[in-house]
One Martini backbone bead per residue (centre of mass of N, CA, C, O) as a GRO file, in nm:
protein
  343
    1UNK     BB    1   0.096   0.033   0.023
    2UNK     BB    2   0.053   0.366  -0.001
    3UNK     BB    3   0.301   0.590   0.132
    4UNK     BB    4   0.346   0.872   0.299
    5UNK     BB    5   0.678   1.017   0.415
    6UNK     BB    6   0.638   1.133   0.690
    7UNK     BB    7   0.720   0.908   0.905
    8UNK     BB    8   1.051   0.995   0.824
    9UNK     BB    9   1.056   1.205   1.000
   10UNK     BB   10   1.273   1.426   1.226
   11UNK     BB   11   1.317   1.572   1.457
   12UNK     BB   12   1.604   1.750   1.600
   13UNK     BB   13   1.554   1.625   1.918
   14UNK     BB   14   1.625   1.311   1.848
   15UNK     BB   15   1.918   1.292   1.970
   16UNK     BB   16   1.923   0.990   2.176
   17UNK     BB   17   1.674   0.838   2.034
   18UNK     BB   18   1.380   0.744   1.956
   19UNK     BB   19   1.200   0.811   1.634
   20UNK     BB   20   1.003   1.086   1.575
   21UNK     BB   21   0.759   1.169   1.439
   22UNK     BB   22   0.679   1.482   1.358
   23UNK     BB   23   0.355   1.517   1.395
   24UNK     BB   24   0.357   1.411   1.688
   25UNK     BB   25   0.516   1.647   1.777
   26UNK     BB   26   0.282   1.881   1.664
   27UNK     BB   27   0.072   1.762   1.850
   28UNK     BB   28   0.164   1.790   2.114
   29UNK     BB   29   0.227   2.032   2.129
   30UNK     BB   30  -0.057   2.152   2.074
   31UNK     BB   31  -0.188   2.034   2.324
   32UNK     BB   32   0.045   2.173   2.556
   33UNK     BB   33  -0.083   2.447   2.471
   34UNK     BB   34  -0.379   2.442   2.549
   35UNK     BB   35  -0.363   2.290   2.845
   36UNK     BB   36  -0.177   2.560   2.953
   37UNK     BB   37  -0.405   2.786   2.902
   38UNK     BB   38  -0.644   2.649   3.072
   39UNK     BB   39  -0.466   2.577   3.340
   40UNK     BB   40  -0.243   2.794   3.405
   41UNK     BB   41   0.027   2.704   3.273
   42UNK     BB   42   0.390   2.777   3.268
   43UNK     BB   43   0.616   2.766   3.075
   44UNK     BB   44   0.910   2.604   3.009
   45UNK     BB   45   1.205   2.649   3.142
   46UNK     BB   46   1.488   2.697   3.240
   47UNK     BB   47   1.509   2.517   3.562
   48UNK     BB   48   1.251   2.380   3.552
   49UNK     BB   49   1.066   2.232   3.829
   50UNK     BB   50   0.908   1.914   3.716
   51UNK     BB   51   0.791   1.806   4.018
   52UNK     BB   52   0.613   2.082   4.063
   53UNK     BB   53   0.465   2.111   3.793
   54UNK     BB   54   0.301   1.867   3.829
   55UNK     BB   55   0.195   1.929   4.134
   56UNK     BB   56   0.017   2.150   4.037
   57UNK     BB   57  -0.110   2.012   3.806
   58UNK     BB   58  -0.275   1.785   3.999
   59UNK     BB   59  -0.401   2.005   4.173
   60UNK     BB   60  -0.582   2.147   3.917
   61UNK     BB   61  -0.731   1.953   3.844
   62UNK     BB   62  -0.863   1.827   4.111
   63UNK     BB   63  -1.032   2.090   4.185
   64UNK     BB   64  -1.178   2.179   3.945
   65UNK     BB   65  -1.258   1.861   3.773
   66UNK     BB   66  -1.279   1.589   4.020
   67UNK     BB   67  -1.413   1.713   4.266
   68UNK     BB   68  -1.710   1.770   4.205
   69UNK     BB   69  -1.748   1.464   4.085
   70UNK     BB   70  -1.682   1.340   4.375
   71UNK     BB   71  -1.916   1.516   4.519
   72UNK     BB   72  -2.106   1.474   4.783
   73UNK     BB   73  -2.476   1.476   4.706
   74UNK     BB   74  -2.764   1.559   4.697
   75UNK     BB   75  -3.054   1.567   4.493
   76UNK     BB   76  -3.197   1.770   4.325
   77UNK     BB   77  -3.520   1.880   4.200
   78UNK     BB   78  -3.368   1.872   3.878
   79UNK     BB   79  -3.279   1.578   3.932
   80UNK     BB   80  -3.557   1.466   3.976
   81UNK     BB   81  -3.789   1.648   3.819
   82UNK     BB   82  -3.903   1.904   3.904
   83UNK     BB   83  -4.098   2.162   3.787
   84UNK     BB   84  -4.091   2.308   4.092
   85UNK     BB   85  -4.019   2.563   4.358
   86UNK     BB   86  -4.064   2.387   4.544
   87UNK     BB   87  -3.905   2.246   4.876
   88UNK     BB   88  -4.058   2.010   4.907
   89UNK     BB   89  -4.058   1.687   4.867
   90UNK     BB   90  -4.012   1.446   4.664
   91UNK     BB   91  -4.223   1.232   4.472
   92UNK     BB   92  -4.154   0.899   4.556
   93UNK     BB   93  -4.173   0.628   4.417
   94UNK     BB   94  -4.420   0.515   4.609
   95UNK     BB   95  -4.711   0.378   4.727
   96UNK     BB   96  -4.839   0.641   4.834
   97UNK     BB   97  -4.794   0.835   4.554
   98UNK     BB   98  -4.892   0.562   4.351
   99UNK     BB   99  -5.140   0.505   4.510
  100UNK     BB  100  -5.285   0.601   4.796
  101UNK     BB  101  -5.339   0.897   4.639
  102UNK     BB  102  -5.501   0.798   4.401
  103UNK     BB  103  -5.698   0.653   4.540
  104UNK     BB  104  -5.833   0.853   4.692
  105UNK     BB  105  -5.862   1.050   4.435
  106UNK     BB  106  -6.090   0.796   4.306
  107UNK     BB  107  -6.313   0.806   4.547
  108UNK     BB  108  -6.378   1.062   4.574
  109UNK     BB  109  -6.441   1.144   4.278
  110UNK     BB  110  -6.646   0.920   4.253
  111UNK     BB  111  -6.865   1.003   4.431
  112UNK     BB  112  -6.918   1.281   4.324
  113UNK     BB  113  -7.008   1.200   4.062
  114UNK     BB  114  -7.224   1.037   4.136
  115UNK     BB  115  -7.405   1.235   4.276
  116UNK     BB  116  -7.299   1.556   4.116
  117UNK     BB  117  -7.459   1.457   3.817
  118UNK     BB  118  -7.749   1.455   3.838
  119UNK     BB  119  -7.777   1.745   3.960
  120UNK     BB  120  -7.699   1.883   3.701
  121UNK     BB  121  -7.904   1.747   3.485
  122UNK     BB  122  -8.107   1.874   3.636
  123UNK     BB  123  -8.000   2.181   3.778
  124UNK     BB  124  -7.874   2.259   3.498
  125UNK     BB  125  -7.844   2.329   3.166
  126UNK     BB  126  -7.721   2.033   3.179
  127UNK     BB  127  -8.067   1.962   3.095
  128UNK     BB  128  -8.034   1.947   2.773
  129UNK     BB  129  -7.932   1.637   2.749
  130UNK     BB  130  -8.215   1.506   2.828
  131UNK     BB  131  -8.338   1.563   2.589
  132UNK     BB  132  -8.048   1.576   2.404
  133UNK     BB  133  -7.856   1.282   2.409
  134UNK     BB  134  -7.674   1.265   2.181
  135UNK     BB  135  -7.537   1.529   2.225
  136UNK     BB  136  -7.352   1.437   2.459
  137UNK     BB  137  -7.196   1.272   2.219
  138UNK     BB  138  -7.088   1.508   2.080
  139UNK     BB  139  -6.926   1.651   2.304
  140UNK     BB  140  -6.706   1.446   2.362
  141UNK     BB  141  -6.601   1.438   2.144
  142UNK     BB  142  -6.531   1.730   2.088
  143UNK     BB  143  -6.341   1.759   2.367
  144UNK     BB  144  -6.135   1.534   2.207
  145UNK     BB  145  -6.059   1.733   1.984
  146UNK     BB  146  -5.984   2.013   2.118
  147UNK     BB  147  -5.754   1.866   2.241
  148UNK     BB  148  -5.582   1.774   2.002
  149UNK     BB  149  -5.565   2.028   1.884
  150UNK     BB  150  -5.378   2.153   2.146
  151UNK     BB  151  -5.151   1.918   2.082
  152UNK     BB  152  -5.073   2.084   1.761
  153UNK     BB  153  -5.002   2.375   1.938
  154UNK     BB  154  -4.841   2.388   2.191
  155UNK     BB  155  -4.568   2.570   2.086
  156UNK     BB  156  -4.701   2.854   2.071
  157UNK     BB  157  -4.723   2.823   2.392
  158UNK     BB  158  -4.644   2.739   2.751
  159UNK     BB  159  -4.911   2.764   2.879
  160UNK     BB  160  -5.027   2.521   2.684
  161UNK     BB  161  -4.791   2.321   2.758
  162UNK     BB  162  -4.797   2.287   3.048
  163UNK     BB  163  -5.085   2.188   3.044
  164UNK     BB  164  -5.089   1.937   2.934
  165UNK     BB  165  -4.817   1.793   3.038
  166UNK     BB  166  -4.947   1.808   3.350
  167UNK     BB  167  -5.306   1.728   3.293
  168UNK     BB  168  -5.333   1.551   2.992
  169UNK     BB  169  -5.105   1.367   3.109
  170UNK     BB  170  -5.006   1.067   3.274
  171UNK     BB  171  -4.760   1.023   3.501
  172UNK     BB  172  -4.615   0.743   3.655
  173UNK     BB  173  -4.451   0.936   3.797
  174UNK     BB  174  -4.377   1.121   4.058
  175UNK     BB  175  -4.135   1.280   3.982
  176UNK     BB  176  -4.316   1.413   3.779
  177UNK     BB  177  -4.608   1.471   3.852
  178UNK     BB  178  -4.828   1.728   3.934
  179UNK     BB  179  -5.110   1.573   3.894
  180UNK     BB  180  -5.406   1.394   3.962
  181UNK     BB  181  -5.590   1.505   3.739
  182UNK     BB  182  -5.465   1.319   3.514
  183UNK     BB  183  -5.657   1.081   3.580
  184UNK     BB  184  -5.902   1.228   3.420
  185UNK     BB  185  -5.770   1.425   3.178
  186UNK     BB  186  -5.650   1.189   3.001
  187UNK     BB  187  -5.926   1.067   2.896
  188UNK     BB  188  -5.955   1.369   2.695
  189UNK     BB  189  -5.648   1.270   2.519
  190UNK     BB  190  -5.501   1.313   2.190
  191UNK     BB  191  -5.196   1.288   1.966
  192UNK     BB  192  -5.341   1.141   1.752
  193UNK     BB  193  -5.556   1.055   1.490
  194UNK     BB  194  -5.605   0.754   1.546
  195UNK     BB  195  -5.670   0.707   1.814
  196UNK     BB  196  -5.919   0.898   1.801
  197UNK     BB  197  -6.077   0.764   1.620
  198UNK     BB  198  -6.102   0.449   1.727
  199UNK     BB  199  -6.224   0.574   2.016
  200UNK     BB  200  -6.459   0.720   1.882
  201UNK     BB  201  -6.601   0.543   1.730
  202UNK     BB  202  -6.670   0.333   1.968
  203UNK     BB  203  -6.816   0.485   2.139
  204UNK     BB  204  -7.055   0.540   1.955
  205UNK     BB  205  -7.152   0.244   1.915
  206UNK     BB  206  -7.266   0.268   2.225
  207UNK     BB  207  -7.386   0.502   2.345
  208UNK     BB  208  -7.687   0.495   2.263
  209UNK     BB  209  -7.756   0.225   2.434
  210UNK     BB  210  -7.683   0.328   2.703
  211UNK     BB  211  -7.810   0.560   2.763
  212UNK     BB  212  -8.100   0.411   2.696
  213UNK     BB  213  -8.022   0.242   3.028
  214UNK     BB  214  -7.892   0.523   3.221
  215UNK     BB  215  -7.864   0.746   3.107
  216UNK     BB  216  -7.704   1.057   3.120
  217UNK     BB  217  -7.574   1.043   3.406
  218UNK     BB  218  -7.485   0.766   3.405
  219UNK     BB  219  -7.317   0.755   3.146
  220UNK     BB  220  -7.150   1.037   3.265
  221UNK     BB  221  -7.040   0.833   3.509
  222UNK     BB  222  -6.899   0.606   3.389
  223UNK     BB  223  -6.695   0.724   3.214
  224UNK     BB  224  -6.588   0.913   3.487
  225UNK     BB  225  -6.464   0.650   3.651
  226UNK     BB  226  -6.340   0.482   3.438
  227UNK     BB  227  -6.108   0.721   3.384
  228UNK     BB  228  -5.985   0.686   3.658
  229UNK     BB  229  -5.954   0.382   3.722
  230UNK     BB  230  -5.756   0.298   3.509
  231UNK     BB  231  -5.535   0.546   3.592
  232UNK     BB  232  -5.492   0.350   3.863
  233UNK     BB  233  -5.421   0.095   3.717
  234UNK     BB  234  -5.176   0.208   3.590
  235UNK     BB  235  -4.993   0.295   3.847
  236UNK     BB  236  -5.006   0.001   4.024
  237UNK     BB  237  -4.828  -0.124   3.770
  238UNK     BB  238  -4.606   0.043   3.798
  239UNK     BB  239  -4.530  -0.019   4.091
  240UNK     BB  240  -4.481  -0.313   4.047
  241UNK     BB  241  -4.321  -0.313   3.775
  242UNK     BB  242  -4.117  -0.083   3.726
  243UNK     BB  243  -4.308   0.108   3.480
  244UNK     BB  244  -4.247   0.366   3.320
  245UNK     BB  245  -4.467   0.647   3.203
  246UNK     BB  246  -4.686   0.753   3.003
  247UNK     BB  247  -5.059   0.871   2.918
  248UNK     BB  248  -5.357   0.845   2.715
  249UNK     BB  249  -5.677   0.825   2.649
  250UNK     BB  250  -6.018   0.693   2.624
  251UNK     BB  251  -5.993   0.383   2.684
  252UNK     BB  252  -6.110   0.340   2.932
  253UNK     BB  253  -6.384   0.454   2.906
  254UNK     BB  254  -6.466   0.270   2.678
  255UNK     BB  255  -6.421  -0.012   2.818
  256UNK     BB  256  -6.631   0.024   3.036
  257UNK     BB  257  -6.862   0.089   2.856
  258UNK     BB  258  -6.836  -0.215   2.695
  259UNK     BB  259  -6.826  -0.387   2.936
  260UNK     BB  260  -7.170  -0.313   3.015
  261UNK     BB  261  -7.251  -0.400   2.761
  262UNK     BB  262  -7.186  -0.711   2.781
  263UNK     BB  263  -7.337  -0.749   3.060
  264UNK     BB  264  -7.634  -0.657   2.957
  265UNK     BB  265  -7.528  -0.771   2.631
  266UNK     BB  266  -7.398  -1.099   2.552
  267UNK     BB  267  -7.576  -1.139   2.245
  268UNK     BB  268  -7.486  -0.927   2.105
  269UNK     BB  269  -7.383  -0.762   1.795
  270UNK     BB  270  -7.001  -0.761   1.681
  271UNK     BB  271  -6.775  -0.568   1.545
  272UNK     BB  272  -6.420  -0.579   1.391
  273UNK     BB  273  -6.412  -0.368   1.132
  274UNK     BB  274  -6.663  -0.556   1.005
  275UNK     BB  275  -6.592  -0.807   1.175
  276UNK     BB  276  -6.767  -1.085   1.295
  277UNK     BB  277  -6.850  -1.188   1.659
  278UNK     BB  278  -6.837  -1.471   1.771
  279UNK     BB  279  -7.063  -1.485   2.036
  280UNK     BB  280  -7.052  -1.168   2.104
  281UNK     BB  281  -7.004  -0.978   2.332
  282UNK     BB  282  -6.881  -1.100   2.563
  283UNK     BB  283  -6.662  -1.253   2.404
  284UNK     BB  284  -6.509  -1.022   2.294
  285UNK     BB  285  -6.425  -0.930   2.613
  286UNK     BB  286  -6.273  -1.187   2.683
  287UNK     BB  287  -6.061  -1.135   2.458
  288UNK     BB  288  -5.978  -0.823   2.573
  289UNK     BB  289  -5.874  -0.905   2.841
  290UNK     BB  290  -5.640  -1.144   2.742
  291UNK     BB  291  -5.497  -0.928   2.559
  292UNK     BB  292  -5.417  -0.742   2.838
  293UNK     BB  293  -5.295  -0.957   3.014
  294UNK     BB  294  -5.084  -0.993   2.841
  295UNK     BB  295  -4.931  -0.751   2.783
  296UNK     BB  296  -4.874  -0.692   3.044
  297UNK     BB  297  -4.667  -0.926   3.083
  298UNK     BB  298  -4.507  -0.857   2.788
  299UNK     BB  299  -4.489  -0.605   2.678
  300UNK     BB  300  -4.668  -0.474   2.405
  301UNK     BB  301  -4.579  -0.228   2.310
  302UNK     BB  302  -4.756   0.119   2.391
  303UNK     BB  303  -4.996   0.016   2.539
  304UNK     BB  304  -5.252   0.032   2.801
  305UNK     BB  305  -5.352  -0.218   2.975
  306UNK     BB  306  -5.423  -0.198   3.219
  307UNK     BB  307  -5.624   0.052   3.187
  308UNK     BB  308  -5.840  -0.139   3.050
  309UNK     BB  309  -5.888  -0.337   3.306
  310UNK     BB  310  -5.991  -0.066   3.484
  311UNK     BB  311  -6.223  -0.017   3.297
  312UNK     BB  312  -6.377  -0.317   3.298
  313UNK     BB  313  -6.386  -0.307   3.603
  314UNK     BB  314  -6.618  -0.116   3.602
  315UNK     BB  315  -6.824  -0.219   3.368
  316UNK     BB  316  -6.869  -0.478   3.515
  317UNK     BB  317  -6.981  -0.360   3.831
  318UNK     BB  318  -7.199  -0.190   3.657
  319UNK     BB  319  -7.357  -0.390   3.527
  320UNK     BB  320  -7.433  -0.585   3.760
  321UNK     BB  321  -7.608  -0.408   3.884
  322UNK     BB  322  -7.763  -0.328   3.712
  323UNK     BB  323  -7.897  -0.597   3.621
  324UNK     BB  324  -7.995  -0.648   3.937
  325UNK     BB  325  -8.195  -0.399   3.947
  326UNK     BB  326  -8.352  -0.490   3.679
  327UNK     BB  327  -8.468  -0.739   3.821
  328UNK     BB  328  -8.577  -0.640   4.085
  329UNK     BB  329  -8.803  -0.454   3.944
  330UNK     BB  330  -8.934  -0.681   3.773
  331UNK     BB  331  -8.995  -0.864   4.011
  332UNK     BB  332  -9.165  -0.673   4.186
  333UNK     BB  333  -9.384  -0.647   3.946
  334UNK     BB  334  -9.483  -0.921   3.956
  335UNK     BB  335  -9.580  -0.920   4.250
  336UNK     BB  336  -9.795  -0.693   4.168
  337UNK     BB  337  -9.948  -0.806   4.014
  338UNK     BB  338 -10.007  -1.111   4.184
  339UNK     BB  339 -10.184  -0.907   4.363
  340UNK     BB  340 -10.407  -0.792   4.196
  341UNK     BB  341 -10.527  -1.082   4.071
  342UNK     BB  342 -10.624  -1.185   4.366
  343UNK     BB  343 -10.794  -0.882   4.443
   0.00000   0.00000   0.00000
């Protein structure tokens, strides 16, 4: 092979050593005219204390560059990720943080929910939508769409940027979390335009049936309950299986409407995708909770399967009682028909 004839140069300054080609001497010279610049260390000159001028360089880097990066400190907020300015202990992923605390928020939210949207919907403008029950569902349609829109510009504003990321995302890790409203704010957000369009699809699907089953209270006390309890099935699984990551997207509340229309129409028929599944609604529902089941152990790709069967456990046992009370009420009837015409 063809080589140019540098290395065979030598410095004028190797007469008693072994020949060093000229280069390296360029380069060497070059690093250490660098070196002594930054260190601010001083040219050699005759009769410099070699072992002196060693040492003294060797305590400026350890003083400048070592010791820092060796000196033990505790960790401050933003090496935790803390994004405030509070000066509070920060939330480490710990079952308090990660379970206790999403639990009770997801408890006091259920409860009130339940109690105080029947109230809304008879005393309250949006007693509108018991006239027109469909508009109800153009509504949750369009504010799943409104926030969409607003993901698709956050870049525009800081502080619209900072409400999407902080409020309607769910972070699971508690260090990095700032609220626990995104348990239930993250239920209408979506930053693809598929994962919105097939989770709206699927909603439209089923809401006209369940709302003419629960009423609108009910109907939209399910679809909230159902999204706060996803995400903290999903907050759970994380805390267990130490899998941390954000979610975000209405399939837990979907997940929920969905199981409790199974529960209550097990041999309704539904189709994937135009494809029908044989079996009804049931089998569909236990198809979805075991490709779900797999997931959580598997992890599969990017879905969040706990949050789907944290929505379809609270769909079961809504539909289940809901059942349990309209057999009763139908049991009553006949109780009383059959005291009638005994009278």
């Amino acid at each position: 092979m063809f080589r140019i004839g540098i290395s065979t140069l030598t410095s004028a300054r190797t007469s008693g050593m072994r020949k060093i080609p000229l280069y390296v001497n360029i380069v060497k010279r070059n690093f250490m005219t660098n070196f002594r610049s930054k260190m601010n260390i001083p040219r050699a000159s005759t009769g410099t204390n070699w072992k002196k001028l060693f040492h003294n360089t060797e305590e400026t880097v350890n003083s400048k560059y070592l010791q820092p990066l060796m000196q033990k400190r505790p960790a401050t907020f933003l090496d935790l990720g803390r994004n405030s300015g509070s000066r509070s202990e920060p939330n480490y992923n710990n079952v308090q943080n990660n379970i206790v605390k999403p639990f009770i928020f997801a408890t006091i939210f259920t409860v009130a929910t339940y109690f105080i949207v029947p109230y809304l919907f008879e005393y309250t403008p949006m007693a509108y939508f018991k006239k027109h029950p469909s508009h109800l569902v153009w509504t949750i349609l369009g504010l799943n769409a409104i926030v969409f829109g607003l993901w698709q510009i956050r870049y525009s504003s800081t502080t619209l940027y900072k409400t999407l990321e902080n409020y309607f995302i769910m972070d699971r890790s508690a260090l990095t979390r700032r609220s626990n409203l995104s348990l239930i704010l993250s239920s209408f957000s979506h930053q693809e335009p598929f994962h919105l369009l097939v989770n709206m699809g699927c909603l439209y699907s089923f809401s006209g049936t369940m709302i003419s089953m629960l009423g609108v209270p009910g109907f939209t006390s399910l679809y909230l309950i159902s999204g706060v309890w996803a995400s903290f099935f999903s907050l759970a699984y994380s805390q267990v299986f130490r899998y941390f990551g954000r979610s975000l997207g209405a399939s837990g509340s979907i997940a929920g409407v969905f199981t409790a229309f199974a529960t209550m129409f097990p041999k309704a028929g539904i189709s994937f995708f135009f494809i029908p599944i044989p079996g009804g609604a049931c089998v569909a529902a236990g198809l979805f909770a075991l490709y779900n089941i797999a997931g959580c152990l598997m992890r599969w790709g990017s879905f969040d399967y706990a949050a789907h069967l944290g929505g379809m456990w609270v769909g079961l046992l809504w539909g289940l009682f809901l059942k349990w009370k309209l057999e009763r009420e139908e049991q009553e009837r006949r109780d009383r028909l059959k005291a009638f015409r005994r009278w």
